[in-house]
KOLZAPA-480067 format. One line per field, with one value per atom (N, C-alpha, C, O, CB): residue in three letters; chain; atom name; x, y, z. Coordinates in Angstrom, 2 decimals, always signed. Glycine has a CB too. Layout:
BEGIN
code = c(Ala,...)
unit = c(A,...)
site = c(CA,...)
xx = c(X,...)
yy = c(Y,...)
zz = c(Z,...)
REM end
This chain:
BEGIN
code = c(Unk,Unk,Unk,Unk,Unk,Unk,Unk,Unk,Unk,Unk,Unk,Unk,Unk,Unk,Unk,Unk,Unk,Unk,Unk,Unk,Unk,Unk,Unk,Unk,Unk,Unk,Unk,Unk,Unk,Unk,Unk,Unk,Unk,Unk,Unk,Unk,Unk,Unk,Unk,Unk,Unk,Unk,Unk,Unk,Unk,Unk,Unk,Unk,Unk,Unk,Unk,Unk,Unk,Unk,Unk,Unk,Unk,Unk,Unk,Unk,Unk,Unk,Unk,Unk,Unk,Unk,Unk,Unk,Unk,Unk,Unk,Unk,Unk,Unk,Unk,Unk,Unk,Unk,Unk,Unk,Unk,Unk,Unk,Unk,Unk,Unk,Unk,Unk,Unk,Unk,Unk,Unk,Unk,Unk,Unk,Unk,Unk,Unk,Unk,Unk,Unk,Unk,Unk,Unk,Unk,Unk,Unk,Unk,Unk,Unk,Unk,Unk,Unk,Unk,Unk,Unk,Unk,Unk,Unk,Unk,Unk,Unk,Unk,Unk,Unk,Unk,Unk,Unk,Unk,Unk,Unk,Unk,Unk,Unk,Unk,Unk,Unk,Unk,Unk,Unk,Unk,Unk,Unk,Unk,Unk,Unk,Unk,Unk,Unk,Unk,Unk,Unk,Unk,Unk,Unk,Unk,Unk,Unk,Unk,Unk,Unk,Unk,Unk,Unk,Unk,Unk,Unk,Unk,Unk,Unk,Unk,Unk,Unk,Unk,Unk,Unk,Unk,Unk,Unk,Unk,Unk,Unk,Unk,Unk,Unk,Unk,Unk,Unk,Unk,Unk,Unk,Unk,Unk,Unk,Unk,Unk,Unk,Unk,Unk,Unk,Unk,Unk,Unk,Unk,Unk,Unk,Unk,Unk,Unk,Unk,Unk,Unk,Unk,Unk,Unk,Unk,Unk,Unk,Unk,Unk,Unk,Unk,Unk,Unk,Unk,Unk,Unk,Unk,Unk,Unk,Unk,Unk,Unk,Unk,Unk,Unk,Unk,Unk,Unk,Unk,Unk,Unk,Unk,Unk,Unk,Unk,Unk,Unk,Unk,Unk,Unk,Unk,Unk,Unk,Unk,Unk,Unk,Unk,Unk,Unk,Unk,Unk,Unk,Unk,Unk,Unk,Unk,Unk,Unk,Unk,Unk,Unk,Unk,Unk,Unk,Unk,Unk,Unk,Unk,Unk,Unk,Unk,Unk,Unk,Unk,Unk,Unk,Unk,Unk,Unk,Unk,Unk,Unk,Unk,Unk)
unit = c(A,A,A,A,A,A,A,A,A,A,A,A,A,A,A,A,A,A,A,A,A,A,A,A,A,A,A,A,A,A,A,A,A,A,A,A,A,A,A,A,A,A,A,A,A,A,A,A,A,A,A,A,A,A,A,A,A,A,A,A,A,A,A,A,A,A,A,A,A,A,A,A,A,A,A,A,A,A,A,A,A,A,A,A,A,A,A,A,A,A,A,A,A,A,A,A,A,A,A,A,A,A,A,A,A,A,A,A,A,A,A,A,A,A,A,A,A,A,A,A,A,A,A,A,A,A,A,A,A,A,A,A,A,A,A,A,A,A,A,A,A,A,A,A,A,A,A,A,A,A,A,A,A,A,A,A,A,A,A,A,A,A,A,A,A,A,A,A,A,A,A,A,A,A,A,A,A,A,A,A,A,A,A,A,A,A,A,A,A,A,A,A,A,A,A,A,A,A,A,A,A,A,A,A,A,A,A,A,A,A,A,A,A,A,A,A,A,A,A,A,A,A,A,A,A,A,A,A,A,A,A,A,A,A,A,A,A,A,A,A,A,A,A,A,A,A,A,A,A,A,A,A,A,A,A,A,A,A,A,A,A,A,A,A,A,A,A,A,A,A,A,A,A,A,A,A,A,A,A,A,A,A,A,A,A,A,A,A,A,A,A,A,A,A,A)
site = c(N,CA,C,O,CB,N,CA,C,O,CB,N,CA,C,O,CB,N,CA,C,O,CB,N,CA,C,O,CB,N,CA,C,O,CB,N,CA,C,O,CB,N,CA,C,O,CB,N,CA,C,O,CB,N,CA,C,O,CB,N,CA,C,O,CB,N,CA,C,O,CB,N,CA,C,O,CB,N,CA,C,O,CB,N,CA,C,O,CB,N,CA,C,O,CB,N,CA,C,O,CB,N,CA,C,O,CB,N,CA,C,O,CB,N,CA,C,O,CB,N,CA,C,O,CB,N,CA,C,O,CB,N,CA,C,O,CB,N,CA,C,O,CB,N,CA,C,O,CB,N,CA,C,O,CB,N,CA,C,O,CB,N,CA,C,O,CB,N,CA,C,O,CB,N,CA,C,O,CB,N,CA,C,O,CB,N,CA,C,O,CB,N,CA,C,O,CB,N,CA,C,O,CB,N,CA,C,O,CB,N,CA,C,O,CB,N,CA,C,O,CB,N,CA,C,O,CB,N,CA,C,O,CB,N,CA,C,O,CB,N,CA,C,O,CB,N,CA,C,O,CB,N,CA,C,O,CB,N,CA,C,O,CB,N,CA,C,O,CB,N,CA,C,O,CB,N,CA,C,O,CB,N,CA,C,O,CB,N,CA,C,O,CB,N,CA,C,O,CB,N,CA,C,O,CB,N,CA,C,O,CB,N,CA,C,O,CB,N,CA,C,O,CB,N,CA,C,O,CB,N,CA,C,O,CB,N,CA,C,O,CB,N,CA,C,O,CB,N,CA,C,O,CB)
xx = c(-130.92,-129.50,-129.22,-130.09,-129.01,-128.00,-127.23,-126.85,-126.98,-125.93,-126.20,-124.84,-123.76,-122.83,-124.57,-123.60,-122.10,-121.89,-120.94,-121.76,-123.16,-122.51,-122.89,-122.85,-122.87,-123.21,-123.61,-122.52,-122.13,-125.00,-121.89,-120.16,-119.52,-118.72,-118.90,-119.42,-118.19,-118.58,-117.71,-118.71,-120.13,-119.98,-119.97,-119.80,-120.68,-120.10,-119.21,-117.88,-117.29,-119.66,-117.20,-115.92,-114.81,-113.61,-116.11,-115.82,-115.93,-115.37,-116.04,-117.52,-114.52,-114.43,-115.29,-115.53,-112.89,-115.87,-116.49,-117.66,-117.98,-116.71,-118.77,-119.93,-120.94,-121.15,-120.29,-121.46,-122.35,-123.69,-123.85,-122.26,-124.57,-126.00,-126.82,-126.76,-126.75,-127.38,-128.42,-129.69,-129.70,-127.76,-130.75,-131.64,-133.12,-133.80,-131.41,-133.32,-134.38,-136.08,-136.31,-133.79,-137.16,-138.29,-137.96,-138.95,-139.18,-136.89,-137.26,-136.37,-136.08,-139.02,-135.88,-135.49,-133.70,-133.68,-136.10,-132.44,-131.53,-130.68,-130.75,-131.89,-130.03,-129.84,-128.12,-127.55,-130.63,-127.52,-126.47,-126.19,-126.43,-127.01,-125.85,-125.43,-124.99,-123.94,-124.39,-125.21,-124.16,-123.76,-122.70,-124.64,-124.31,-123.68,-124.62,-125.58,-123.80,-124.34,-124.72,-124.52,-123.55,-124.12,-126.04,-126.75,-126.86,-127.93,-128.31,-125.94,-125.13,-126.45,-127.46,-122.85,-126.29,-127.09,-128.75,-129.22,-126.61,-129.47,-130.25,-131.07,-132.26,-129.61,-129.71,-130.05,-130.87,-131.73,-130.82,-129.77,-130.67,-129.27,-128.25,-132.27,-129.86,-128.94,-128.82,-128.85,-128.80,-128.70,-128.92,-128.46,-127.47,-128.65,-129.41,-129.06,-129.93,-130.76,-129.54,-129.39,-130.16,-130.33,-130.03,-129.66,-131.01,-131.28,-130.28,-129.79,-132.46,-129.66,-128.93,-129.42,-130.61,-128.57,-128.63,-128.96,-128.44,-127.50,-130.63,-129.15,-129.15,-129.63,-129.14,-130.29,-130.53,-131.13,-130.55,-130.33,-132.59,-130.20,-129.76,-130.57,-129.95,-128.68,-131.43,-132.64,-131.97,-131.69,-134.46,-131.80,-130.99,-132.46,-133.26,-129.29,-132.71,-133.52,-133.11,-132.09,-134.46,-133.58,-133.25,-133.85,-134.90,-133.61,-133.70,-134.15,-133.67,-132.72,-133.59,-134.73,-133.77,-133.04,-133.35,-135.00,-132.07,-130.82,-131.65,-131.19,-129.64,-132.65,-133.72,-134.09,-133.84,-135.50,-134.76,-135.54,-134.18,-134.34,-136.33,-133.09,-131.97,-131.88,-131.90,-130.46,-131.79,-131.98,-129.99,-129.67,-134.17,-129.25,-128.33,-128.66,-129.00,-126.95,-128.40,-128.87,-127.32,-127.54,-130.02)
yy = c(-32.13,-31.90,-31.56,-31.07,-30.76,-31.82,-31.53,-30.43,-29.92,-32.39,-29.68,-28.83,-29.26,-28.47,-28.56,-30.45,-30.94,-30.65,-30.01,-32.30,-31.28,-31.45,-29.95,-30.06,-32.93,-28.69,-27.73,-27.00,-26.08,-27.19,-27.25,-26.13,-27.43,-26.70,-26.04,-28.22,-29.31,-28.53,-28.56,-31.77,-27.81,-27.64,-26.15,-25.70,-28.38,-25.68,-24.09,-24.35,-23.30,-23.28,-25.09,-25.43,-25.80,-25.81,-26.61,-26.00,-26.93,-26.05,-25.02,-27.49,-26.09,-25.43,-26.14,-25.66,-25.52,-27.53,-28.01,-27.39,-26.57,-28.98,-27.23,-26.89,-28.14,-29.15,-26.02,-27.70,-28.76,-28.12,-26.90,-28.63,-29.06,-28.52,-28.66,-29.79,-29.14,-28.04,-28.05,-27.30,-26.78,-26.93,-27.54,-27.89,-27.01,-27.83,-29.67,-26.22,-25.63,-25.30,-24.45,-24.70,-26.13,-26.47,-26.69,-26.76,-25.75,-26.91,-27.70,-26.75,-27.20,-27.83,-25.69,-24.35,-24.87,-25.69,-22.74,-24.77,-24.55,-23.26,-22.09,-24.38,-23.59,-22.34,-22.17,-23.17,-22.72,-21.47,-20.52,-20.74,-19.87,-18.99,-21.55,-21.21,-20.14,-20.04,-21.98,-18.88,-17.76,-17.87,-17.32,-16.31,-18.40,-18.46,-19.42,-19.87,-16.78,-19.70,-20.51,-19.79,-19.15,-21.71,-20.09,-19.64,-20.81,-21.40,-18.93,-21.14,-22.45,-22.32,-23.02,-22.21,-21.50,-21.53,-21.45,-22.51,-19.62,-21.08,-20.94,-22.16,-22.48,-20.34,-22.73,-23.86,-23.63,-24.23,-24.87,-21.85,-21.39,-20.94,-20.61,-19.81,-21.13,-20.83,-19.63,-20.50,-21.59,-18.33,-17.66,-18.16,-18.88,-16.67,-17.67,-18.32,-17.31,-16.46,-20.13,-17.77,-17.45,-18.14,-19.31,-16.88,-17.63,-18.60,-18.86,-17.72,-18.13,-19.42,-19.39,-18.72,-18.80,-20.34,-17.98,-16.68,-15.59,-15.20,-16.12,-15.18,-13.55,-12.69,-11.63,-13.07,-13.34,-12.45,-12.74,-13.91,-12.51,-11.54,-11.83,-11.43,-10.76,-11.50,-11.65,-11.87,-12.97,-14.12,-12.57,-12.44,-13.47,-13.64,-12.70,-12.60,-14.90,-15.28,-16.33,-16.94,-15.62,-16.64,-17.45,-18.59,-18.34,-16.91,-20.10,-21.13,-22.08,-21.98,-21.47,-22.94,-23.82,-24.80,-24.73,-25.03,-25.70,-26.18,-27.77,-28.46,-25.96,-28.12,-29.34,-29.56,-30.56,-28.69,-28.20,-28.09,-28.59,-29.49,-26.34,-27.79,-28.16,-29.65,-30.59,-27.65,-29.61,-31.21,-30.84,-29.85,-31.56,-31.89,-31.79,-32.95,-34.13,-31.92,-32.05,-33.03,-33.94,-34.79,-31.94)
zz = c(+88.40,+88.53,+90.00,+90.72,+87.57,+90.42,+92.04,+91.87,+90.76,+92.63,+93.04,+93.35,+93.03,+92.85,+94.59,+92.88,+92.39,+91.27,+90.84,+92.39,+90.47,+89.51,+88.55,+87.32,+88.94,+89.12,+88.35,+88.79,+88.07,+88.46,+89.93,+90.12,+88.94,+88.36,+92.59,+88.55,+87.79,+86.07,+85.20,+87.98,+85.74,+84.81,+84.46,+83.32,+84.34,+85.19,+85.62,+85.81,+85.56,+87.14,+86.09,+86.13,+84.58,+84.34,+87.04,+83.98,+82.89,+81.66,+81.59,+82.68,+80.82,+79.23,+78.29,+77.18,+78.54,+78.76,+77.89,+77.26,+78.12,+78.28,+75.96,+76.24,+76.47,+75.80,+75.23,+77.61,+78.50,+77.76,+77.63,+80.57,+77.32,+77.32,+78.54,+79.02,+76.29,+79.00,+80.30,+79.37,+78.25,+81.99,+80.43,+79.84,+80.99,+81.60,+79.64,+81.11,+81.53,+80.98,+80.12,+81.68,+81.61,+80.66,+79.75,+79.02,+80.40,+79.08,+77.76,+77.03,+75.92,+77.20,+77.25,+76.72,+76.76,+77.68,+77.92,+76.27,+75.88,+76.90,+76.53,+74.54,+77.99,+79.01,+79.13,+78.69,+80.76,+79.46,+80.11,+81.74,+82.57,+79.90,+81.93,+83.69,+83.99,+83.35,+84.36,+84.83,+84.99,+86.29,+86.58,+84.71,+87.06,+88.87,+89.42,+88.79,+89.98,+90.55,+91.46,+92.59,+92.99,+91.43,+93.23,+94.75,+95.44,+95.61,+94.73,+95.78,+96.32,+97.71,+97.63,+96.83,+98.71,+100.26,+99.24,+99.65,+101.77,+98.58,+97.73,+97.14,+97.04,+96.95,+96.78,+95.70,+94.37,+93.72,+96.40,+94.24,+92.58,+92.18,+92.79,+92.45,+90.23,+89.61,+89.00,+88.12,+88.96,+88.44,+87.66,+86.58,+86.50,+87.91,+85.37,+83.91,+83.16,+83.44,+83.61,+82.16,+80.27,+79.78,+80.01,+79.12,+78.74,+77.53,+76.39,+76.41,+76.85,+75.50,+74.65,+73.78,+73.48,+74.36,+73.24,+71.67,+71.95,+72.64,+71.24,+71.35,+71.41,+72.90,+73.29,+70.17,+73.47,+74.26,+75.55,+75.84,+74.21,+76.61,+77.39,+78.71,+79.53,+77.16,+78.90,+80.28,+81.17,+80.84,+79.74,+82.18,+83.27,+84.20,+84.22,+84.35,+84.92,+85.75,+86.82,+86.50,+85.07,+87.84,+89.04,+88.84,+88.26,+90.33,+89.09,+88.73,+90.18,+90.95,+87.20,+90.10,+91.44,+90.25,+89.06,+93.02,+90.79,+90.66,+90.26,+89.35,+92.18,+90.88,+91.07,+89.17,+88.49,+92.35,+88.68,+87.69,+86.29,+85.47,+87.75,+86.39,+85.27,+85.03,+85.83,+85.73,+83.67,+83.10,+82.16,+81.51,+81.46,+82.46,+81.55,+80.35,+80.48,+82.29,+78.97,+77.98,+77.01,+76.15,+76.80)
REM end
């Protein structure tokens, strides 16, 4: 995945699936100078972690 297109789905009301290892994720911000995202996992649990922007798969 780009920078473009991860601010268009932060932008977005739609629900977008993205896709981290394989795991089901949460965008929560973008580290735009970084090129990381903070995210979660979908559910219950809310553990936020840093990811580069490269690794996100939209499904």
């Amino acid at each position: 995945m780009d920078i473009k297109r991860v601010k268009q789905i932060l932008s977005s009301s739609a629900d977008i699936k993205v896709l981290y290892n394989g795991a089901s994720i949460w965008i929560d911000e973008l580290h735009e100078n970084e090129g990381l995202v903070t995210c979660h996992l979908r559910g219950p649990l809310e553990e936020r972690t840093q990811v580069a922007v490269s690794e996100l798969v939209e499904e």
